[in-house]
C-alpha positions in Angstrom: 20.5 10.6 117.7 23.7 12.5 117.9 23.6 13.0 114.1 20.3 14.4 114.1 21.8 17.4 116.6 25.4 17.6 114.9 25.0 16.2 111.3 27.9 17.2 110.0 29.4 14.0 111.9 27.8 11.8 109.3 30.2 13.3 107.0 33.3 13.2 108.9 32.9 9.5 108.6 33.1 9.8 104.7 36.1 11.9 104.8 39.6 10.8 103.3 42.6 12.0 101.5 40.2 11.4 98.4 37.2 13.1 99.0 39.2 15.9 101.1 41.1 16.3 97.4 37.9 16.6 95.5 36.2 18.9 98.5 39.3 21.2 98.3 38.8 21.7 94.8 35.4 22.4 94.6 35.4 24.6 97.7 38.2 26.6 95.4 35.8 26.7 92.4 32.9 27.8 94.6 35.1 30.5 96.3 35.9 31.8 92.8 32.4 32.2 92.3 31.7 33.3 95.5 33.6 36.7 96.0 32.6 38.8 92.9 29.2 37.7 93.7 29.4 38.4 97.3 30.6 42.0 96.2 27.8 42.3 93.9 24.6 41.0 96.4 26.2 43.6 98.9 25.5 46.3 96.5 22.3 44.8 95.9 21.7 44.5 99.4 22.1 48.1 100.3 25.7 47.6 102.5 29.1 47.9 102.0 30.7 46.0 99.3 32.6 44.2 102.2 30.0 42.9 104.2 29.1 41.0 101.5 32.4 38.7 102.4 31.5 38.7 105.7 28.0 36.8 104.4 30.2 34.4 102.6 32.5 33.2 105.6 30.8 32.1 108.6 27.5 31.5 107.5 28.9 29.2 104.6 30.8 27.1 107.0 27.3 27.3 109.9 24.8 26.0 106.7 26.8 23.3 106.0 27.9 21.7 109.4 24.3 21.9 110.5 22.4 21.6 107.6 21.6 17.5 105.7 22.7 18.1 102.8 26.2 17.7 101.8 26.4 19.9 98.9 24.5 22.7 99.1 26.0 25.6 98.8 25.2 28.6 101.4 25.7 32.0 101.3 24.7 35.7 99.4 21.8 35.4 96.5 20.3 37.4 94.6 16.2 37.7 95.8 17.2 37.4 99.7 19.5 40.5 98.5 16.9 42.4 97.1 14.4 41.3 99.9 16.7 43.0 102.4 17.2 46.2 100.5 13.3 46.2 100.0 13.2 45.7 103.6 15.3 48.1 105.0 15.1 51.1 103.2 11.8 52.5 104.3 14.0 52.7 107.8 17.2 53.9 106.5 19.3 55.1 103.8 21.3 52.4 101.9 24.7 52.4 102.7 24.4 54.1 106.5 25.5 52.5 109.0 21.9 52.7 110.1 21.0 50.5 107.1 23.6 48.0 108.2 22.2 47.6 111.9 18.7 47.1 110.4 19.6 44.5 107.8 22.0 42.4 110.1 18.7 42.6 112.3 16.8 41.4 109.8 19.2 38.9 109.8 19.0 37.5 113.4 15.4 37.9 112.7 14.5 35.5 110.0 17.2 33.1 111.3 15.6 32.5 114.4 12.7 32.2 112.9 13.6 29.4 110.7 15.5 27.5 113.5 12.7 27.7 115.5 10.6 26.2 112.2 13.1 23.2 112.4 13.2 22.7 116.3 9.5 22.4 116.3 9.7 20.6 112.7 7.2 22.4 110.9 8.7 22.3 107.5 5.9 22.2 106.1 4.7 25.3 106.3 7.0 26.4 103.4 4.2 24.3 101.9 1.5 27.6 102.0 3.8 28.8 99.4 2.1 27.8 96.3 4.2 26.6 93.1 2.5 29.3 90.7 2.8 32.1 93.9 7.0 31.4 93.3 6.9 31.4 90.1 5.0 34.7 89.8 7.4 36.5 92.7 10.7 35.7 91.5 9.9 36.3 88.0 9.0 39.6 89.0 12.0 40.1 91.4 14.2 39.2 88.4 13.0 42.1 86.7 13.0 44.4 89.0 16.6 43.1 90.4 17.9 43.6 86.4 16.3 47.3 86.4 17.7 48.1 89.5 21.2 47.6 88.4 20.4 50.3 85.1 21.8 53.3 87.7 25.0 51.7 88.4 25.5 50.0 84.8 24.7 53.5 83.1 26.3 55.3 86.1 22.9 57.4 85.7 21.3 58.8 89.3 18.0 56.8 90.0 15.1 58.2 92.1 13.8 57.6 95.6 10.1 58.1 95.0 9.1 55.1 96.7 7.4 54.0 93.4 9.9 51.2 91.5 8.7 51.6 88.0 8.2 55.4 88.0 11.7 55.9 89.3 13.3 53.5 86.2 10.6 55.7 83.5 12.7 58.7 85.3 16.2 57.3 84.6 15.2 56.0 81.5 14.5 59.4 80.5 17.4 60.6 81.5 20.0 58.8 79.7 21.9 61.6 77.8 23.4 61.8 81.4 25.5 58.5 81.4 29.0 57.6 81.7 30.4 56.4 78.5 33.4 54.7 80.2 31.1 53.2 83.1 28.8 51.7 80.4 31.0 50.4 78.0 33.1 48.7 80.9 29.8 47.1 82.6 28.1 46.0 78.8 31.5 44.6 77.9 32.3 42.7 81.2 28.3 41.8 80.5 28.9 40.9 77.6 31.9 38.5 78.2 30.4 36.6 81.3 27.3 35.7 78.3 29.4 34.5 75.9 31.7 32.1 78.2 28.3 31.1 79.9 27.5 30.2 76.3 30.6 28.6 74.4 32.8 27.5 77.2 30.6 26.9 80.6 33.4 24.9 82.5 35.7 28.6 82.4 35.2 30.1 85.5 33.1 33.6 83.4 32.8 36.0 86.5 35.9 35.4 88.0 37.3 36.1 84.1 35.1 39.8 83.8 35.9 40.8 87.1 40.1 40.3 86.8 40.1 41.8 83.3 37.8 44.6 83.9 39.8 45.4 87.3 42.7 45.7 85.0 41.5 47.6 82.8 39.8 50.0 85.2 43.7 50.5 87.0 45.4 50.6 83.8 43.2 53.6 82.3 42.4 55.5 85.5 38.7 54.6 86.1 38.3 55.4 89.3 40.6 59.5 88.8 38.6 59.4 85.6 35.0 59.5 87.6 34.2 56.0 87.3 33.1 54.1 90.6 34.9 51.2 92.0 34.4 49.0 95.2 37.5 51.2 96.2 38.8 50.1 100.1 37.9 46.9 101.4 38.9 46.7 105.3 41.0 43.5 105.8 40.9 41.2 108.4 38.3 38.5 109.9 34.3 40.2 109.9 34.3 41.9 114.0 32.2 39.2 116.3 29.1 41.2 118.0 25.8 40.9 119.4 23.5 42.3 117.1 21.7 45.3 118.5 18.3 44.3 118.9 15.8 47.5 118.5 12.0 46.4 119.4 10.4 49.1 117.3 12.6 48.3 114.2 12.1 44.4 115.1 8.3 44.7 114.9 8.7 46.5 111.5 10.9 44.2 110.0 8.5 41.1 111.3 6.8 40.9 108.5 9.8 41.4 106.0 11.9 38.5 108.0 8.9 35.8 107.7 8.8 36.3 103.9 12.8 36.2 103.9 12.6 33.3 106.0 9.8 31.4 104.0 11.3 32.4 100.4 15.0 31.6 101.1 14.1 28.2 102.8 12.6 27.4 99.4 15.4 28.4 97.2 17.8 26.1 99.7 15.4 23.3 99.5 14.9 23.7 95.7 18.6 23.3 95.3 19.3 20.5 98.3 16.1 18.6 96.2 18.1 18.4 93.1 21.4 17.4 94.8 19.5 14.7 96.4 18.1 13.4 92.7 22.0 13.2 91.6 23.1 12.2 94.6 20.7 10.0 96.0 21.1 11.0 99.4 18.2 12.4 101.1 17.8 15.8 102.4 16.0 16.4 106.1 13.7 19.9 105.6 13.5 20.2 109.1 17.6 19.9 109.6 18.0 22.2 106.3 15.2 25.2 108.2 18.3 24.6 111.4 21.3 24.9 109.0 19.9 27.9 107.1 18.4 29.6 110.5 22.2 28.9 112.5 23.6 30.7 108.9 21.6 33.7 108.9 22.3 34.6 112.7 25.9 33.5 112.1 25.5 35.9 109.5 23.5 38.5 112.2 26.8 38.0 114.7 29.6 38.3 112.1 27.8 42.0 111.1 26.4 41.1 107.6 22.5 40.4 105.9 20.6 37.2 105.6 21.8 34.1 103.3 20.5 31.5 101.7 20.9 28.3 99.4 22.4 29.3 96.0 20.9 27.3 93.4 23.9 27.8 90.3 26.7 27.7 93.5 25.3 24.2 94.5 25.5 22.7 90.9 28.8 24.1 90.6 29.9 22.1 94.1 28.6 19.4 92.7 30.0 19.8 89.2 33.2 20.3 91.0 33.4 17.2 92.8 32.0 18.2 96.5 31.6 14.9 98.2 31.1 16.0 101.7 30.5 19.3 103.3 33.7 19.7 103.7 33.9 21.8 100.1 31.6 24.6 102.0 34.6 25.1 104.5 37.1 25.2 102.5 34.9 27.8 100.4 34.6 29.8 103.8 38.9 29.2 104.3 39.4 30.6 100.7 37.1 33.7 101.5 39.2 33.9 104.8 41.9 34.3 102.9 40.8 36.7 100.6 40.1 38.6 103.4 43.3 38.7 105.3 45.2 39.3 102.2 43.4 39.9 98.9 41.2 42.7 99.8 43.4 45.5 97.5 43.1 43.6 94.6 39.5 44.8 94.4 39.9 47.8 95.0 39.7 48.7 91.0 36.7 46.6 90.7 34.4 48.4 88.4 30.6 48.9 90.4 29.1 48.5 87.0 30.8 45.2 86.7 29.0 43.8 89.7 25.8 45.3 88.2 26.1 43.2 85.2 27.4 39.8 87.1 23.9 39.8 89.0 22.0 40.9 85.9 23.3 37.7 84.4 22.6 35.8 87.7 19.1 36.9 88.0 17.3 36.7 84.2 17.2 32.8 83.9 14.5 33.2 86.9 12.7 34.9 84.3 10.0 32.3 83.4 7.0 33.3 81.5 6.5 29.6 80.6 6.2 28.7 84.1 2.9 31.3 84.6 1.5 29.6 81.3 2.3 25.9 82.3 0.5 27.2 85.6 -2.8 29.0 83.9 -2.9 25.7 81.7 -3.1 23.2 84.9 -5.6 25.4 86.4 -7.2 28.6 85.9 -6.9 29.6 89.7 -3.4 28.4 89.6 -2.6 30.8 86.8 -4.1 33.7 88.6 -2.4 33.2 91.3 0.8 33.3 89.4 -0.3 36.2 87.2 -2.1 38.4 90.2 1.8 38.4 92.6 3.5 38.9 89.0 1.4 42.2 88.6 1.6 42.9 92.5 4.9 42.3 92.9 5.8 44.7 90.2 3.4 47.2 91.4 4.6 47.2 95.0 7.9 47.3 94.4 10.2 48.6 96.0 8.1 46.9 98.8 8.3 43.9 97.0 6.9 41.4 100.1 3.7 43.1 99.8 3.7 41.3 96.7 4.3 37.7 97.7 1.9 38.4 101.0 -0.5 39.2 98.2 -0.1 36.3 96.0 -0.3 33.8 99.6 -3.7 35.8 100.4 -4.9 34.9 96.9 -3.4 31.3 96.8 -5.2 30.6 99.8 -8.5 32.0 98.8 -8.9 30.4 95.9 -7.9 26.9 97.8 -10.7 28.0 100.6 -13.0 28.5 97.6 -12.4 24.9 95.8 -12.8 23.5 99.1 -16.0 25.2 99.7 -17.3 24.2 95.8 -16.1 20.7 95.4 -16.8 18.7 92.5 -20.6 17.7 92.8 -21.8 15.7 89.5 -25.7 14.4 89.1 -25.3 11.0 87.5 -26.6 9.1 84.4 -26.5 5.2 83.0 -23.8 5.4 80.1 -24.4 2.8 77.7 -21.8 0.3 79.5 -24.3 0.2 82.2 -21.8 2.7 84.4 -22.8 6.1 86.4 -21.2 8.9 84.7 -21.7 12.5 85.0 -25.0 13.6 82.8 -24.6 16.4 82.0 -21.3 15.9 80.5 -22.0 13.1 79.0 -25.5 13.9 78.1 -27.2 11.2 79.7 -30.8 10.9 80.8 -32.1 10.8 84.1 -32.0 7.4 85.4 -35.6 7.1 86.2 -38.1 9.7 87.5 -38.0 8.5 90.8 -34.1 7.9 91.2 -31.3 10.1 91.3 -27.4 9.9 91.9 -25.3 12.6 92.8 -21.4 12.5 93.3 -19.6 13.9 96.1 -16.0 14.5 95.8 -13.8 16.3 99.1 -14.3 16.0 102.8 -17.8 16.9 104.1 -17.0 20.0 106.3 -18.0 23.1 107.7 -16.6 24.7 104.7 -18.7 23.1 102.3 -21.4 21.7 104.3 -24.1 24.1 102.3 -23.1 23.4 98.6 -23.4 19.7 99.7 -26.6 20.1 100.8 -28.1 22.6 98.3 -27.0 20.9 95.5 -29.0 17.6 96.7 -32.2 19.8 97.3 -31.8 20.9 93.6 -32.4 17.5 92.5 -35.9 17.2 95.2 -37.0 20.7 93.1 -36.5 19.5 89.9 -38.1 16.2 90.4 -41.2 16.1 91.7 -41.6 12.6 91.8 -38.4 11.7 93.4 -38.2 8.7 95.9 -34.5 8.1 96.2 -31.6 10.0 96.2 -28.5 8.1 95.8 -25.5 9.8 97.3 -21.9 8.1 95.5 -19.7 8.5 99.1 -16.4 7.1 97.2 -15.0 10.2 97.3 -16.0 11.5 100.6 -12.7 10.8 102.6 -13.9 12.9 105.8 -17.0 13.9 107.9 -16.8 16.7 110.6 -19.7 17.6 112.9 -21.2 20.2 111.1 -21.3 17.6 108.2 -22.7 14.8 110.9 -25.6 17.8 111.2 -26.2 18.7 108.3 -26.5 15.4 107.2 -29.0 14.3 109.9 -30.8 17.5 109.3 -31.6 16.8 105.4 -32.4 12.9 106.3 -35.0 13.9 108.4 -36.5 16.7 105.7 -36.3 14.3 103.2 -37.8 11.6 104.9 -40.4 13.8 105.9 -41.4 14.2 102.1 -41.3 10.7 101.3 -37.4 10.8 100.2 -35.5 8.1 101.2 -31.5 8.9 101.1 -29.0 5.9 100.2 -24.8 5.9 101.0 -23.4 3.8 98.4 -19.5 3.1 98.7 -19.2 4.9 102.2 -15.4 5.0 104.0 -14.1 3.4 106.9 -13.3 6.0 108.3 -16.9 8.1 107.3 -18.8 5.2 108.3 -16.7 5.3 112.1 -18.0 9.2 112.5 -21.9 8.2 111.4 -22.0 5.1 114.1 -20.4 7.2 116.7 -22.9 10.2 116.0 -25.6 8.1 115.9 -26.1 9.2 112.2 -26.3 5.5 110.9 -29.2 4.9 112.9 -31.1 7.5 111.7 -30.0 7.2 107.7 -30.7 3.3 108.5 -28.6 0.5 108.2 -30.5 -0.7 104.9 -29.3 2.9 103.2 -25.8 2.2 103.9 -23.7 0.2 101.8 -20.0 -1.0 102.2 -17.1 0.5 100.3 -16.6 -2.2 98.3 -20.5 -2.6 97.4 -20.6 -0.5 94.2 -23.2 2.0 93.2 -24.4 0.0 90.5 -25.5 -2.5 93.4 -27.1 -0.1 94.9 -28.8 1.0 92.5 -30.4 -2.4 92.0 -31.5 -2.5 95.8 -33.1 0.7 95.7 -34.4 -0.6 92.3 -35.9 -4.1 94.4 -37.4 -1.5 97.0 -39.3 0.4 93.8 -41.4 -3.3 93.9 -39.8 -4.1 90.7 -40.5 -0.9 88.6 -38.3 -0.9 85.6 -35.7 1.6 85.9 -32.3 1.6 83.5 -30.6 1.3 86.4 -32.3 -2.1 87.5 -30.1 -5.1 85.8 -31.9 -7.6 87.7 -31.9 -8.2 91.3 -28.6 -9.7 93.0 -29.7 -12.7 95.1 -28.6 -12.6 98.5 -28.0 -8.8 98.7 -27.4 -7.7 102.4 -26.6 -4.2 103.0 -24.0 -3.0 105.5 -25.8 -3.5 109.0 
């Protein structure tokens, strides 16, 4: 019980000299990593290149103590970064001090909100988030994260139009305007991180770009020259405050901090899923919504913008040797460090260099084949994927708009297949089995029989289609005496299905239709004899699950007085319907 509050002590069990050796080095490796990025999600962000630090110290060491999993890897990324910038700039001007109260609100915001997800455990929510919706946002935030970095990379102004695209058309336009020195020193460090990524993946490539092109930019005057650099970081630990809290702002950012909360708790559990594949230790989504939610308001209190799970930083802690959780606070101790004592060293740090280290971080969530792989499982699916592409893109810089859109549509079109479930008339295949006839072009089974196929709860929701599509089959036989309904697939039966279903007994039976349950659930069966239903379909119309439709079919065929039908094989001796 006392692990499920404070988790962290089932990894204080594990530790040892060993594992502290390998945690250490990992949580160096990570920290490496760490800081450039950090720097560059902070300019991504909207805030001071230094608050990004403060994002990679206490919340780091708060998403690991409290979150399950042992290796994931906490901290600044890339789409929460642009969320917050999208967030906060229709409130204030990026940079401001005003922009910084509003993200580190945003902040407090969407962490609470997630620990109040894992208190209540309602992980499953994250679950209205749709596989093709994901795939369709952060495709799109790729893009427009990688086009947003053009203006510092080129060192060419960018609009403020409040239109995305027609601001980049604008700067594109615009490019006799650049900064030679600027670009060639962002393309080259660009350049670099790619080709290490490529031909030697163990060397630490952003950690190499940012130290060479810091000396560079001191040794040639970059900065005196007109180039911009992260210039003065203040040393010292992030100042401890209450975040101020401003109602108006809060109910603006509301919306802005459930998408944060609901997108970022993916990307950590998308990470933790694959550290628990390697590692074989399972991962609580209820603990992970604590850790992350305790992280972001960590972050809120030490005055910096929400974090998340950092899918490449995870594989690298884990590459590196991270046993426990232990790496994370050393990560956090390294960063500490930096802090108290490494801060000048960046001063030099090229701003087009941390444009280029998050273009390279962000295009591998470029996927194209994912939407495709999505339109090819279903069409819906692929819409949905396409439709918050498009709407993601359009919206932008508002780019929740475009997620909220792509949720919308994702759960319209599962209200719709809900509402049209599969409903199949049935023919006798050669083999003697019910198929659907119209696929398999099969005949009618006889001119007083018919079979129709059910598949999906019997709801409110679809109560209608259920029942028009079985007085299709009374219109287009005249002659029709039975309808056989296959029940296999009904799995549920709500009251509105218990009426309707009374309701079109009674019709039918009126008209000389009798209707027969073959296969009918536990479960189904339970709601009929409570509702009184089974009484009035009959006993003799309802059969057990295990009784078949075939056998069914030959009962109904025995109550025809004999008449040969295809689906008659002979009558079973000893037949007794469920009663």
């Amino acid at each position: 019980m006392i692990e499920r509050i404070f988790p962290f002590l089932g990894w204080v069990r594990l530790t040892s000299l060993h594992t502290l050796r390998h945690d250490a080095v990992a949580g160096l490796v990570v920290a490496l990593v760490l800081i450039p990025q950090s720097l560059a999600y902070a300019q991504l962000a909207g805030v001071p290149a230094h608050h990004g630090l403060y994002a990679s110290l206490i919340p780091v060491a708060l998403g690991a103590l409290f979150g399950s999993s042992r290796q994931l890897a906490t901290g600044p990324v890339a789409l929460t970064s642009l969320l917050t910038a999208a967030s906060v700039t229709p409130l204030a001007v990026a940079g401001t001090s005003k922009f910084v109260v509003y993200a580190v609100l945003l902040a407090l915001l969407s962490g609470v909100m997630q620990l109040a997800l894992g208190w209540m455990r309602m992980g499953v929510i994250v679950n209205f988030l749709s596989h093709p919706v994901l795939i369709g946002f952060t495709s799109a935030a790729a893009i427009i994260i990688s086009l947003s970095q053009l203006s510092a990379l080129l060192a060419v102004p960018m609009g403020k139009s409040g239109h995305f695209l027609e601001d980049i058309w604008d700067l594109l336009a615009h490019l006799s305007g650049l900064h030679p020195s600027t670009t060639a020193i962002g393309l080259a460090a660009l350049a670099l991180m790619w080709a290490l990524r490529r031909m030697a993946p163990t060397l630490p490539g952003v950690l190499i770009a940012v130290v060479l092109s810091t000396a560079v930019s001191y040794l040639m005057g970059f900065a005196e020259s007109g180039g911009k650099v992260v210039g003065e970081i203040p040393r010292g630990v992030p100042p401890l405050s209450v975040p101020i809290v401003e109602w108006r702002a809060s109910i603006q950012l509301f919306p802005a901090a459930l998408v944060i909360a609901l997108i970022s708790f993916m990307e950590a559990m998308a990470s933790a899923r694959v550290i628990a594949t390697r590692t074989r230790v399972p991962v609580d989504m209820n603990q992970e919504l604590i850790g992350q939610g305790l992280a972001k308001i960590g972050s809120a209190f030490s005055q910096s913008f929400p974090v998340s799970g950092s899918f490449s930083r995870s594989a690298l802690n884990l590459a590196a040797g991270a046993k426990t959780g232990a790496s994370a606070l050393f990560t956090a101790f390294f960063v500490l460090l930096t802090l108290l004592f490494f801060t000048p060293l960046l001063h030099h740090l090229p701003l087009s260099v941390l444009s280029a280290i998050i273009m390279l971080a962000v295009v591998p969530l470029v996927t194209f084949r994912g939407m495709r792989d999505a339109w090819r499982a279903r069409t819906d699916d692929g819409i949905a994927a396409v439709a918050t592409f498009i709407a993601t893109l359009a919206f932008a810089p508002y780019i929740q708009n475009g997620i909220l859109t792509g949720v919308v549509l994702s759960l319209g079109c599962f209200l719709y297949r809900s509402m049209t479930p599969r409903v199949v008339v049935l023919g006798r295949d050669q083999d003697g089995t019910l198929r659907d006839a119209a696929r398999f072009d099969l005949p009618a089974l006889h001119p007083r029989v018919s079979a129709i196929r059910f598949d999906g709860q019997l709801y409110f929701a679809n109560v209608s289609y259920f029942e028009e599509s079985v007085l299709k089959l009374v219109t287009d036989n005249a002659n029709l005496r039975f309808i056989l309904v296959v029940s296999d697939g009904i799995n549920g039966l709500d009251a509105s299905g218990v009426e309707m279903l009374s309701r079109l007994v009674e019709r039918l039976g009126e008209n000389g239709i009798t209707v027969v349950f073959s296969g009918v659930k536990k479960q189904v069966r339970e709601v009929m004899e409570r509702t009184g239903l089974a009484a009035k379909i009959g006993e003799e119309n309802l059969f057990r699950p295990f009784i078949t439709e075939t056998v069914a079919m030959e009962a109904i065929g025995q109550r025809l007085g004999g008449a040969p039908t295809e689906a008659q094989g002979g009558s079973v001796p000893g037949l007794q319907p469920a009663g």
